[in-house]
C-alpha positions as YAML, in Angstrom:
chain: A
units: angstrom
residues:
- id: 1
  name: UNK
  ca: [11.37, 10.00, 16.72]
- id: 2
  name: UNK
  ca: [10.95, 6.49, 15.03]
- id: 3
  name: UNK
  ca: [7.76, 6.39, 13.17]
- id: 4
  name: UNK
  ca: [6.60, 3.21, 11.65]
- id: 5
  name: UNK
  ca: [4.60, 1.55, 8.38]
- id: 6
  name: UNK
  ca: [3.57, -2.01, 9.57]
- id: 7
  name: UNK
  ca: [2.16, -4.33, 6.27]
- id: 8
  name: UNK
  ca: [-0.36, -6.77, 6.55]
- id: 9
  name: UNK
  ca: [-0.56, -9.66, 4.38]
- id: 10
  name: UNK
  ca: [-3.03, -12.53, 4.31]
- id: 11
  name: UNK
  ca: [-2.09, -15.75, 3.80]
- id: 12
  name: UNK
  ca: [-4.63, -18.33, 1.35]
- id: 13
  name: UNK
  ca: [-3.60, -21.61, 3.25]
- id: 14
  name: UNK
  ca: [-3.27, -22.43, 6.71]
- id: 15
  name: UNK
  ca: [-1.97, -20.80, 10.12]
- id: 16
  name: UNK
  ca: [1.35, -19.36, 8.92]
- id: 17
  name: UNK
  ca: [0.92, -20.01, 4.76]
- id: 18
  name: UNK
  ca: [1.73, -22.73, 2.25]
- id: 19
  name: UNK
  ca: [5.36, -23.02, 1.61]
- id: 20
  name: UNK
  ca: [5.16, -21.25, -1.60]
- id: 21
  name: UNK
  ca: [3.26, -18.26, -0.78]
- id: 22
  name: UNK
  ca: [6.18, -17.59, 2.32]
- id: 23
  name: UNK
  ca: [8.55, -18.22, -0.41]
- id: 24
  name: UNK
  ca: [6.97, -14.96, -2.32]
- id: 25
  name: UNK
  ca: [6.49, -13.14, 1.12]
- id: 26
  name: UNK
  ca: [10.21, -13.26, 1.40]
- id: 27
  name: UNK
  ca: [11.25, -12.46, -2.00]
- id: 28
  name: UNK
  ca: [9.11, -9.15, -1.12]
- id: 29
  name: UNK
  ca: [10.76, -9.09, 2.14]
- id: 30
  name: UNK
  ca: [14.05, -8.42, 0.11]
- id: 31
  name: UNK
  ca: [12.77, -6.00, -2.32]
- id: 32
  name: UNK
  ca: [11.19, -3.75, 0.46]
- id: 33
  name: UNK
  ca: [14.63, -3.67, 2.09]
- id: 34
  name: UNK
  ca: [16.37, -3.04, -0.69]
- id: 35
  name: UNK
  ca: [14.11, -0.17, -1.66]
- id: 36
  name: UNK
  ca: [14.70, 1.23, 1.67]
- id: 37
  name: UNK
  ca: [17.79, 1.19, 1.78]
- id: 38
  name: UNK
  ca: [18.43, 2.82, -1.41]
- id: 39
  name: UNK
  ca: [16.17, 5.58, -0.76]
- id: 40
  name: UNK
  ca: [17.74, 5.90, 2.96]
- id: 41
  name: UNK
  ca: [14.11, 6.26, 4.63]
- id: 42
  name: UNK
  ca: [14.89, 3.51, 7.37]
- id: 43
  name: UNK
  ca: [15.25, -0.01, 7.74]
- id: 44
  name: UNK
  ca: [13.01, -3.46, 7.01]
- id: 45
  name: UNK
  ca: [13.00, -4.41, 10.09]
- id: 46
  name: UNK
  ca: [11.41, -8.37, 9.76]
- id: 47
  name: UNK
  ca: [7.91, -10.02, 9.78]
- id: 48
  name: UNK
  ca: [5.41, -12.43, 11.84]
- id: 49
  name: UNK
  ca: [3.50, -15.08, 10.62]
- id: 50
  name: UNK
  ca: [0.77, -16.00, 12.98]
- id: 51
  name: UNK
  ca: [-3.08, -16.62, 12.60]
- id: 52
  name: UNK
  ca: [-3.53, -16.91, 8.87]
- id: 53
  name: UNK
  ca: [-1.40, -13.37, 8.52]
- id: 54
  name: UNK
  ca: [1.90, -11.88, 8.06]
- id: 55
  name: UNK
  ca: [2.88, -8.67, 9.46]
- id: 56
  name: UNK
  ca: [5.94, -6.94, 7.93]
- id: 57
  name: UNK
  ca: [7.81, -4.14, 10.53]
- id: 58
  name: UNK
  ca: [9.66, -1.35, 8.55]
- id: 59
  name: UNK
  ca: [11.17, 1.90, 11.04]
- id: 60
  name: UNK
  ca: [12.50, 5.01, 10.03]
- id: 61
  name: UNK
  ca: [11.98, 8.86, 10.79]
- id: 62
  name: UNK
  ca: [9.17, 9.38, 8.93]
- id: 63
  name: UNK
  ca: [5.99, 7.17, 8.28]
- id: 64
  name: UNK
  ca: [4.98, 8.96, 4.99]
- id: 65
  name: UNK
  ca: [8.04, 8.86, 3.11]
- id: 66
  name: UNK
  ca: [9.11, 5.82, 4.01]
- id: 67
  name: UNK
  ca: [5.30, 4.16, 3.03]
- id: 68
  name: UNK
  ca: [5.87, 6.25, -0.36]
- id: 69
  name: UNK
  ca: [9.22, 4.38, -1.00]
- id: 70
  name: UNK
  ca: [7.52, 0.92, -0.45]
- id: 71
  name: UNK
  ca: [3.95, 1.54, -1.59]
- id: 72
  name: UNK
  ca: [5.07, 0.69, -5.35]
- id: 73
  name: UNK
  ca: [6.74, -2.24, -3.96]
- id: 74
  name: UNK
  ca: [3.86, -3.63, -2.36]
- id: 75
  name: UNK
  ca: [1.36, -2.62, -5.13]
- id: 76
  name: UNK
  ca: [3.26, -4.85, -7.90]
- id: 77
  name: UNK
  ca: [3.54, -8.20, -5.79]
- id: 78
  name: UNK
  ca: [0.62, -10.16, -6.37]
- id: 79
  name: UNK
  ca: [1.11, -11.72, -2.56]
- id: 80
  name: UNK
  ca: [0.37, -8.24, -1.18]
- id: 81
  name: UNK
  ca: [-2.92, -8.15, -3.17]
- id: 82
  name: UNK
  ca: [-5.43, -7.72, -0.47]
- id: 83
  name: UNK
  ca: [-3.28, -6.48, 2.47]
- id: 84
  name: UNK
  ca: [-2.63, -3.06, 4.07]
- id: 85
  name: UNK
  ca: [-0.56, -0.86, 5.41]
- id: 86
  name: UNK
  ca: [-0.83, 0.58, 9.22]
- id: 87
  name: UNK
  ca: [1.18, 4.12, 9.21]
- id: 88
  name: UNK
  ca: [2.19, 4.50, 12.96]
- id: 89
  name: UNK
  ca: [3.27, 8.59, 13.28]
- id: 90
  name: UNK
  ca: [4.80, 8.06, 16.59]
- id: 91
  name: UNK
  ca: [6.46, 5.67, 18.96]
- id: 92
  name: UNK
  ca: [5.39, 2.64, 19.60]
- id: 93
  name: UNK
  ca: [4.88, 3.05, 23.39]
- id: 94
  name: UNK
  ca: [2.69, 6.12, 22.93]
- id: 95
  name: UNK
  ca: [-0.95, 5.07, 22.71]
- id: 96
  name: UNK
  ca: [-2.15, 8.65, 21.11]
- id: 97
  name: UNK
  ca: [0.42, 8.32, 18.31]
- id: 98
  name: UNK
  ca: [-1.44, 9.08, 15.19]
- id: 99
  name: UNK
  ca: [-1.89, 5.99, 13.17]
- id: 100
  name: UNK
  ca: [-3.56, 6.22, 9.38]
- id: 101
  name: UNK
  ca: [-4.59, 2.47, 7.29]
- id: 102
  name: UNK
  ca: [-4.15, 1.84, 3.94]
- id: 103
  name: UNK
  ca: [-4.79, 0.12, 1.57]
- id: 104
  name: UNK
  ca: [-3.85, -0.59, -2.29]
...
């Protein structure tokens, strides 16, 4: 079963961010997949940035420890400030998966 922790970011200027803020986004980008990887919970799996938001998609076989390898992560970049996690505890397809927010 892939489970799913799906990050939401807001962005301070504009639609999809000013240049410098999706400069930060991405540097975080790399340390969440790096963390993953390391820890062997899953895989960073890319973002959106759409509607004064970005959404970051990571995937692995469990929701809770891979949100417990990138909740440090998240919690020490000041572009995350403000955002929030969506643990998904099921497919995506499946409308009754089990989904938990959080925040940091």
């Amino acid at each position: 079963m892939e489970q799913a922790v799906i990050v939401y970011l807001l962005l301070n200027d504009g639609q999809f961010g000013a240049s410098q803020e999706r400069e930060s986004i991405y540097a975080l980008e790399n340390r969440l997949e790096k963390a993953i990887e390391d820890a062997s919970v899953g895989e960073f799996d890319g973002d959106i940035f759409c509607e004064g938001e970005c959404i970051l998609y990571m995937y692995g076989p469990n929701a809770e420890r891979l949100f417990v390898v990138v909740e440090p992560v998240l919690k020490s970049s000041p572009v995350a400030a403000g955002g929030y996690a969506i643990k998904r505890f099921g497919e995506a397809a499946d409308p009754s998966a089990k989904e938990v927010r959080v925040t940091w």
